[in-house]
C-alpha positions as CSV (number, residue, x, y, z in Angstrom):
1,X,13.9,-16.8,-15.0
2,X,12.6,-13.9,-13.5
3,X,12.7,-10.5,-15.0
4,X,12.4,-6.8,-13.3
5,X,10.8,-3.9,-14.6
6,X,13.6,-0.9,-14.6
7,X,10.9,2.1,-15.4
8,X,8.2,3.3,-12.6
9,X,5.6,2.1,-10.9
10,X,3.8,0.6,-7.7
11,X,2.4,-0.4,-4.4
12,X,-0.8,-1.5,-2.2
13,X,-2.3,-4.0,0.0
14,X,-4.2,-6.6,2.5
15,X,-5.5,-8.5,4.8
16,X,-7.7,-9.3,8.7
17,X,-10.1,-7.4,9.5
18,X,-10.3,-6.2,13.3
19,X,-12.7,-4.1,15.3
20,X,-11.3,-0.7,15.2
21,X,-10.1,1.2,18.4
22,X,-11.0,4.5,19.3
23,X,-8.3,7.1,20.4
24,X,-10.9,8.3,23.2
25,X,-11.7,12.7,22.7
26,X,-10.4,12.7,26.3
27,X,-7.1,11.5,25.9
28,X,-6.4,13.3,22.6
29,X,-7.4,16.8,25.0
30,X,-5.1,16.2,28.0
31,X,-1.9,18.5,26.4
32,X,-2.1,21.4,24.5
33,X,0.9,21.2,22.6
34,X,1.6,21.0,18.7
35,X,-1.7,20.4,17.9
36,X,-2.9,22.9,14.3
37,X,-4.1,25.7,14.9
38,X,-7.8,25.2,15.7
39,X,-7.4,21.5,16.2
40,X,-7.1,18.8,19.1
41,X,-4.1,17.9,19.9
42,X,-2.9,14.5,20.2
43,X,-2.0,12.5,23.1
44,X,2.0,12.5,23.5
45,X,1.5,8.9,25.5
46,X,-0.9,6.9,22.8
47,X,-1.1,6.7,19.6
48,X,-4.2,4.7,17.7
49,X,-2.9,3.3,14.2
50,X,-4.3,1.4,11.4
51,X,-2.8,-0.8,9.4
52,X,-3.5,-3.8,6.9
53,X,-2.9,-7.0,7.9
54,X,0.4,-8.3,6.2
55,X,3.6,-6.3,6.0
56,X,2.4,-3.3,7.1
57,X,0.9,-4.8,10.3
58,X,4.5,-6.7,10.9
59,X,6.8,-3.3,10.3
60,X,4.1,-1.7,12.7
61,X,4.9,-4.3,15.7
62,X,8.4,-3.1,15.3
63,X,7.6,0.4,15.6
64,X,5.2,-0.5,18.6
65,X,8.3,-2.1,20.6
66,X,10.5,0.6,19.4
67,X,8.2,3.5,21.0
68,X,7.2,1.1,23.7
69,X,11.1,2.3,25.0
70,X,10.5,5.9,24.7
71,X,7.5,6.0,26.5
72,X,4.8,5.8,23.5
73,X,2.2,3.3,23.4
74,X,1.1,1.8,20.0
75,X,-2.1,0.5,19.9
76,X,-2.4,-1.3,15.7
77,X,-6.1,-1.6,14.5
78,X,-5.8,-4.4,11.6
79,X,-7.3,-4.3,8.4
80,X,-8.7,-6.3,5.8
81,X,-9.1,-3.7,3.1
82,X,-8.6,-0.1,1.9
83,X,-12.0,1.5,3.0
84,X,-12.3,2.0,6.6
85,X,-8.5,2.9,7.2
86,X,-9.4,6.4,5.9
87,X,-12.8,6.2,7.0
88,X,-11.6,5.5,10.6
89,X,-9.3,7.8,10.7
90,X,-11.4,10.4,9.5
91,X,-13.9,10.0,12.3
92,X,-11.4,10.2,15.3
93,X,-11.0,6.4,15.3
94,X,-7.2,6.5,14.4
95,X,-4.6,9.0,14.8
96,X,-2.6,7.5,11.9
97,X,-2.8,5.0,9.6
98,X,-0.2,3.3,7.0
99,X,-1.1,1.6,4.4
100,X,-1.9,3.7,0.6
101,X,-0.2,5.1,-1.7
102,X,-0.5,8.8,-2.4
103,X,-3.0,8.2,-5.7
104,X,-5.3,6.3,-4.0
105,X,-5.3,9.1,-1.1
106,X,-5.6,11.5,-3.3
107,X,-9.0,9.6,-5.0
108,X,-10.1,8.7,-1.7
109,X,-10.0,12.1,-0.1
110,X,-11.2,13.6,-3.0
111,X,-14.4,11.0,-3.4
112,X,-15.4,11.3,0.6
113,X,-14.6,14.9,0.9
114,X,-12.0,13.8,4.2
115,X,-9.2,16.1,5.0
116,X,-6.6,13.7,5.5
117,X,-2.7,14.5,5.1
118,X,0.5,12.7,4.7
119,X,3.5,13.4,6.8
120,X,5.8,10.8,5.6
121,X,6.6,7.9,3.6
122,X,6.7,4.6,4.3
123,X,7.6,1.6,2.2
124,X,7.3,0.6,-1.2
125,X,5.7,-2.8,-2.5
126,X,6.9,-3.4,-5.9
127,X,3.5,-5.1,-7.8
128,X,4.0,-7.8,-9.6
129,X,3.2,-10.4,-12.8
130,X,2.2,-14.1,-11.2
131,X,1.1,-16.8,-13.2
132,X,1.1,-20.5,-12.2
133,X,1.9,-21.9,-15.4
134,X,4.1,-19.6,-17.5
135,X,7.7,-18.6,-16.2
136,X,7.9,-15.4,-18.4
137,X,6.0,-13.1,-19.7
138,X,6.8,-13.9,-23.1
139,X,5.5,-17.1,-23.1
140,X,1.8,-15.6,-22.7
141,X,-0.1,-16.4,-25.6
142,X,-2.8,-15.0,-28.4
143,X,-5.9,-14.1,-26.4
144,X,-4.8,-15.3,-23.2
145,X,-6.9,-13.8,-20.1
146,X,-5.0,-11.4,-17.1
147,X,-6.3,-10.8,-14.2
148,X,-6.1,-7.1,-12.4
149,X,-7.1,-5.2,-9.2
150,X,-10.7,-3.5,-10.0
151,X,-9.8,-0.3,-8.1
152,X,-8.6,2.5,-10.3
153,X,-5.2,3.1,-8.7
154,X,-4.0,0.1,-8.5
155,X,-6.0,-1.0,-11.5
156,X,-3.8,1.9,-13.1
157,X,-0.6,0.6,-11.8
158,X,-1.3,-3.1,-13.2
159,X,-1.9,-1.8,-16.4
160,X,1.1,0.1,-16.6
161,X,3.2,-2.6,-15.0
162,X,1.7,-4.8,-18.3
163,X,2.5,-2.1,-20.5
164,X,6.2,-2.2,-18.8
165,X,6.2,-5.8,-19.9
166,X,5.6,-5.1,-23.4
167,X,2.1,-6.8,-23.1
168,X,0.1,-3.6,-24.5
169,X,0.3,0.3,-25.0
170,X,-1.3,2.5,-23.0
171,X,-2.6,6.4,-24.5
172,X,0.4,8.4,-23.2
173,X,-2.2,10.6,-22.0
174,X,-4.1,8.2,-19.0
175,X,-1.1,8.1,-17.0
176,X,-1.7,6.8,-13.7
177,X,-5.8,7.0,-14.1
178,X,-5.1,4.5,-17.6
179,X,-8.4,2.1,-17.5
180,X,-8.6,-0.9,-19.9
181,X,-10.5,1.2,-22.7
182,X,-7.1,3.3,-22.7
183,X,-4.5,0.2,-24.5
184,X,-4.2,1.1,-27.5
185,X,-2.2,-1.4,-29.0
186,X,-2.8,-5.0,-27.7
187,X,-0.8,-7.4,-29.8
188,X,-1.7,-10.3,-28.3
189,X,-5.4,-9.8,-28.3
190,X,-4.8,-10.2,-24.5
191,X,-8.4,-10.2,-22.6
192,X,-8.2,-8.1,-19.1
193,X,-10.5,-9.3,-16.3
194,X,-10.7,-6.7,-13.2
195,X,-11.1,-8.8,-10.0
196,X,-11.1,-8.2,-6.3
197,X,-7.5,-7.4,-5.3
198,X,-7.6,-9.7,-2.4
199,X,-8.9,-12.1,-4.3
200,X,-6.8,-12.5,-7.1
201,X,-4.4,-15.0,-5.6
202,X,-7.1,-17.5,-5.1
203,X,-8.4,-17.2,-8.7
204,X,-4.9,-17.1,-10.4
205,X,-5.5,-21.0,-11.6
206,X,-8.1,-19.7,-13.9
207,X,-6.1,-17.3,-15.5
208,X,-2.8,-17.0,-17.8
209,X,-0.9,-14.1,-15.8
210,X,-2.0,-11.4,-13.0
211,X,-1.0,-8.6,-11.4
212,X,-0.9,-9.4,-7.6
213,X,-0.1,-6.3,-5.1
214,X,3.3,-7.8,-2.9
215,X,0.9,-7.3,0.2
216,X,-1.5,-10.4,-1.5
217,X,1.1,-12.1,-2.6
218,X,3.1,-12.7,0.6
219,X,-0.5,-14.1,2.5
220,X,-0.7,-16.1,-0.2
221,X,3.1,-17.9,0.1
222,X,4.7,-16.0,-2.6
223,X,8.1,-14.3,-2.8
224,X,7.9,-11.6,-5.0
225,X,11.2,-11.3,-5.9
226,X,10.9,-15.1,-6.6
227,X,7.7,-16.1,-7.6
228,X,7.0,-13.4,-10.1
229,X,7.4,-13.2,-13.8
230,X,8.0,-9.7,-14.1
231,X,8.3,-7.0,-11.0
232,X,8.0,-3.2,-10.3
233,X,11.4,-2.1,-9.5
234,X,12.8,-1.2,-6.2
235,X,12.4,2.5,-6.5
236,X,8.8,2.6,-7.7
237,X,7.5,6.2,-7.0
238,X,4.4,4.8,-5.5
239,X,5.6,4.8,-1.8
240,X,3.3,4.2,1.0
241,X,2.4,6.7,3.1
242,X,1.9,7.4,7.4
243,X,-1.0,9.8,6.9
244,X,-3.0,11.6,9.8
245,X,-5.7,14.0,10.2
246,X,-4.6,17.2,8.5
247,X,-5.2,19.2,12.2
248,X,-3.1,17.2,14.0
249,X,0.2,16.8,11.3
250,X,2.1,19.3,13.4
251,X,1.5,17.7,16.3
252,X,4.6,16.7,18.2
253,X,3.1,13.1,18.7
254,X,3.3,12.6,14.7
255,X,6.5,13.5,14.6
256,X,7.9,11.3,17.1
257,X,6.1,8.7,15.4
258,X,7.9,9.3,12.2
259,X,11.1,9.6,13.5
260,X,11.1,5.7,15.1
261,X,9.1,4.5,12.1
262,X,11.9,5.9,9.8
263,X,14.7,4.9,12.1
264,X,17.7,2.2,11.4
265,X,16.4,-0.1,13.4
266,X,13.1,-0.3,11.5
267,X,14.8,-0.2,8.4
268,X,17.1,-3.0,9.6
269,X,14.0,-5.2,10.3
270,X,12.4,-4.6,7.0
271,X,15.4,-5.8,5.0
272,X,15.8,-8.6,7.3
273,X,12.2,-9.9,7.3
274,X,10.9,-9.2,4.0
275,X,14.1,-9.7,1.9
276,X,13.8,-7.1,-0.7
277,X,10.0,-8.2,-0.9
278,X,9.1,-4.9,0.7
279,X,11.4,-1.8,0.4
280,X,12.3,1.4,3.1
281,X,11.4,4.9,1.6
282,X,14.2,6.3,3.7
C-alpha cells in the first residue's frame, strides 16, 4: 500500500557522465542581438545543454527534435552528477543546463562565487521512501537505520520528507538547511546514515528505508509512484530549473528555448513516458 505525502517538498538527480561540449566563443559572437548588456550573445542556431543522465536527458531529446523543426540545434552534454553542470556552464562550456533545484543553485552559486540565473522551471521529481523489505512506513522499527543523500539540499529535503512521514521532528527553525543534529524528537531511535545519492539504490539491502531522488530510482528499475512507501507530492515546490549564464538570460536564444521546452508537446511526452513519475512545472 503505498502512501503520498500531501505537504511540500522535493526534487534532484543522476546519472552518465560524458565529455562536455564547448559552445565555441565564435559561434556565441556571430549576432548581436538579445545578448545583456555587456555580455556575448548567444548563437540563435545552437544551443550547448547539460543535462543528467536519466529523465532529464530523455525530456531533453524531445526538446532537441522539437527545435530541430524550427531551425535550433540541440547539442545535450550528459551528466553523471551535480558538480560540473554548473561548473561547465560557468566556464562557457554550456549555454544552459537543466537539472537542480533552486536550493541547491542557490548553495552552489553561492559556494563557487558563479553568476548563474534561472529563467524557467522545469519539472518536478517527487523524492521518495524505498525500502526492500517493509511496505510502509509504519512498519519501520525501534532503531532501524535510513539511509539519505549526503548533500545538504537534498539531504534537507530527505529529512523533511521523513519528518512528513511522521518518522521524526525537525526544529521548525532548519527549514530547508535541517541537518540530522536538527530532529528533535526521534521516537523510534531511528539511526540516519548519509550516503552518496547515486549510490543509495545499490546499498538499500543494508538498510531499513531510504530516501531515493526519482532521478536514482528510475536507473535503478523503480516506479516511484509504485515502488515507494511514502512520496513527495505532485506539487512539490522544489521544481527544477533551465538555468543559464546570468548575461545571456535575455538573450532571444533562451527564450526560444523555453518556449519549446514548456510547450504541449513536451508536456505530452512527459506524462506519457514517465507516468506521473516525473511532473511538468507548467
Amino acid at each position: 500500500m503505498k502512501k503520498f505525502l500531501l505537504s511540500t517538498v522535493t526534487a534532484l538527480s543522476l546519472i552518465g557522465l560524458a565529455a562536455c561540449g564547448t559552445s565555441g566563443e565564435g559561434d556565441a559572437g556571430e549576432t548581436d542581438a538579445g545578448g545583456a548588456e555587456g555580455g556575448t550573445a548567444l548563437s540563435e542556431e545552437k544551443l550547448v545543454v547539460g543535462v543528467t543522465a536519466g529523465p532529464h536527458e530523455q525530456i531533453l531529446e524531445k526538446v532537441k527534435e522539437l527545435a530541430a523543426e524550427q531551425g535550433l540545434e540541440i547539442d545535450p552534454v550528459v551528466f553523471t552528477e551535480y558538480v560540473m553542470p554548473n561548473v561547465a556552464l560557468d566556464e562557457g562550456d554550456l549555454d544552459l543546463n537543466v537539472f537542480q533545484h533552486k536550493p541547491y543553485l542557490e548553495d552552489f552559486k553561492e559556494d563557487r562565487n558563479l553568476d548563474l540565473t534561472d529563467v524557467a522551471t522545469a519539472v518536478n521529481f517527487p523524492m521518495g521512501i524505498y525500502s526492500t523489505e517493509l511496505a510502509d512506513v509504519s512498519e519501520l522499527q525501534e532503531g532501524d537505520t535510513l539511509g539519505l543523500p549526503n548533500d545538504p539540499t537534498n539531504g534537507a529535503r530527505s529529512l523533511m520528507l521523513f519528518e512528513a512521514a511522521g518518522l521524526i521532528k525537525l526544529d521548525p527553525e532548519a527549514g530547508s538547511s535541517a541537518m540530522v543534529s536538527d530532529i528533535i524528537e526521534n521516537p523510534k531511535n531511528l539511526e540516519f546514515i548519509e550516503l552518496e545519492a547515486s549510490q543509495i539504490p545499490r546499498q538499500l539491502d543494508e538498510l531499513a528505508a531510504a530516501a531515493i531522488n526519482t532521478n536514482f530510482a528510475i536507473e535503478h528499475g523503480y516506479v516511484p509512484t509504485e515502488d515507494s512507501i511514502f512520496i513527495e507530492a505532485s506539487d512539490s515546490p522544489w521544481v527544477n530549473l533551465i538555468v543559464t549564464r546570468t548575461e545571456n538570460k535575455d538573450d532571444p536564444v533562451v527564450q526560444k528555448f523555453i518556449e519549446i521546452y514548456q510547450s504541449d508537446e513536451v508536456k505530452q511526452f512527459i506524462e506519457e513516458e514517465f507516468a506521473g513519475s516525473v511532473v511538468a512545472s507548467w
